[in-house]
N, C-alpha and C positions, 0 to 999 in steps of 0.2 A: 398519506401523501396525495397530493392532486397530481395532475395528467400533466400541469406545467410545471412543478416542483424540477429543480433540477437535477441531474442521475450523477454518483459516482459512484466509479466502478474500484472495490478493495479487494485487492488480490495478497495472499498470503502465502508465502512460499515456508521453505522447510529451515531456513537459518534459525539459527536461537534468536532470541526476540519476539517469541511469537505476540508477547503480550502487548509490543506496537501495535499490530492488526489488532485484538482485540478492543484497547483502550479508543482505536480512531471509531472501530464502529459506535463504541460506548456515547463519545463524543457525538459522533452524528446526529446521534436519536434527536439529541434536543434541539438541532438544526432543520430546517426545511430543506434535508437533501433525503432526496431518494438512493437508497444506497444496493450495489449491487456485489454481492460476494464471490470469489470464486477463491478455494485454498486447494493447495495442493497433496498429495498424500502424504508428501513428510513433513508437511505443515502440520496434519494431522497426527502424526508422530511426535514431532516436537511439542504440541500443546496437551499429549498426556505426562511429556516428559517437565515440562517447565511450569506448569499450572493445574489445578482442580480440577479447570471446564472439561466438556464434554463436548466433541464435535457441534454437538446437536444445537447445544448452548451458545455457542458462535454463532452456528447458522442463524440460530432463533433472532440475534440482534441485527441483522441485514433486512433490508425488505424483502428483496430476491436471492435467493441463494443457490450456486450453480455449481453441477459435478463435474470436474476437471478434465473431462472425457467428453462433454457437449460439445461440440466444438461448432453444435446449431442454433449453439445459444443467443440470443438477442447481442448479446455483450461481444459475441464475434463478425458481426457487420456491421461496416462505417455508414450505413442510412439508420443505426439505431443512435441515436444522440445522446452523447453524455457531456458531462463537464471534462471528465478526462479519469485518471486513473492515477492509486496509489498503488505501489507494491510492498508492504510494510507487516516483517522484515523482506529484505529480498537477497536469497542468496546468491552465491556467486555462478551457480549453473544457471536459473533462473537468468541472473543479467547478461548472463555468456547468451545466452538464446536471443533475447529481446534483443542483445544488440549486433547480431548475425542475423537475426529475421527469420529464428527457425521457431515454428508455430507447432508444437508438440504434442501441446496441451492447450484449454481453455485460458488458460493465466498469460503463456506467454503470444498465445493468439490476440486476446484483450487487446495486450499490450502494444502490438503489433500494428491492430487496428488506430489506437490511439495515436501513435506515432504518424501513419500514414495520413488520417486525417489531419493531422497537426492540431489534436488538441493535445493539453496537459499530463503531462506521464513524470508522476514522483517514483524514484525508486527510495529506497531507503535501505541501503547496502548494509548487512550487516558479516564483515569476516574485518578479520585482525591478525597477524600483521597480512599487506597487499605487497602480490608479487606482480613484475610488471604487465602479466597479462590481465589481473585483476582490473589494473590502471589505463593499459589499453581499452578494455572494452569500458571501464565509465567513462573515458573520454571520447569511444565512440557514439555510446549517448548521447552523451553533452554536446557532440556536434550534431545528431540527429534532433535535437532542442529537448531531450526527455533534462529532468533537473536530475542529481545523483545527491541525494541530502543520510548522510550517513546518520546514526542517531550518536550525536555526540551532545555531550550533557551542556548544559550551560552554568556557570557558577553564581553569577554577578545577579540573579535572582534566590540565591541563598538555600537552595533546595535541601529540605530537612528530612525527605524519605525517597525511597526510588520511587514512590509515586508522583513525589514533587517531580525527579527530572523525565519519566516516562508521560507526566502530564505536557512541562513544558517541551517535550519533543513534539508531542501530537500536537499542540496547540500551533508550532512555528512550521510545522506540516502543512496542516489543514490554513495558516495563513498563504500560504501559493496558493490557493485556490478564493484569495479572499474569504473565506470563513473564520469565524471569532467564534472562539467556545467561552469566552471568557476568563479562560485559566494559566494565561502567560504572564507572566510579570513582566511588561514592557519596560525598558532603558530609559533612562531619564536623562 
């Protein structure tokens, strides 16, 4: 990455789904974005329980990679510029936080940050079924302008493995941000 390259910040919290946050980094790489990680510790939990990887392994595909405990981290003040921030999966404590403003951790501090400056902040909720506090606080987001984009599958691109719909999630992701990976089957 160069020094102009633009930064986004992927934050990984502990919902199942971990392998959204993995696939966006994956995505990334072959983009000119500089990418900044920060996962949580049940993040790290759920990615011995739902995949292969190895903490390490994640880390290794971010450019910067940050302990959830920094909270001195570049990625926790609004003079260090990014594009904005995904949270992918983000569980429901996690978006309980961000959208009360309670700064914990590194992830939900990010987040925070992101908001306040009024850049871009995707969450990507992942719980099933939503009680109405679940629905209260993504609509507290949604008026604070973060997006609430659940990963719900798409059909009408005919997806023949869950890497087809875990691709076209990340792909209609990373399109908020204006990024093309190339791997969405656009509508005709």
């Amino acid at each position: 990455m160069t020094d102009t390259s633009p930064r986004l910040i992927v934050g990984i919290s502990g919902a199942s789904g971990v392998i959204y946050g993995v696939r966006l980094l994956e995505a990334l790489k072959a983009l000119p974005v500089e990418t900044h990680l920060v996962m949580t510790r049940t993040a790290e939990l759920t990615l011995a329980h739902e995949t292969d990887l190895k903490v390490s392994d994640v880390r290794r595909l971010a450019d910067v990679a940050y302990k959830i405990d920094d909270l001195a981290a570049a990625i926790s003040s609004g003079s260090y510029r990014t594009m904005g921030m995904i949270v992918a999966p983000c569980s429901m404590r996690s978006l309980s936080e961000i959208a009360h403003g309670i700064t914990s951790n590194l992830l939900t501090r990010a987040a925070d940050v992101v908001l306040k400056e009024r850049r871009k902040l995707v969450v990507v909720a992942r719980e099933t079924p939503l009680h109405a506090i679940h629905l209260r606080n993504m609509t507290t987001l949604a008026e604070m302008g973060a997006i609430v984009a659940p990963p719900v599958p798409a059909f009408y691109n005919r997806p023949k493995t869950i890497d087809d719909i875990i691709d076209h999630t990340v792909g209609r992701i990373l399109d908020l941000f204006d990024l093309d990976t190339g791997k969405v089957r656009r509508w005709h």
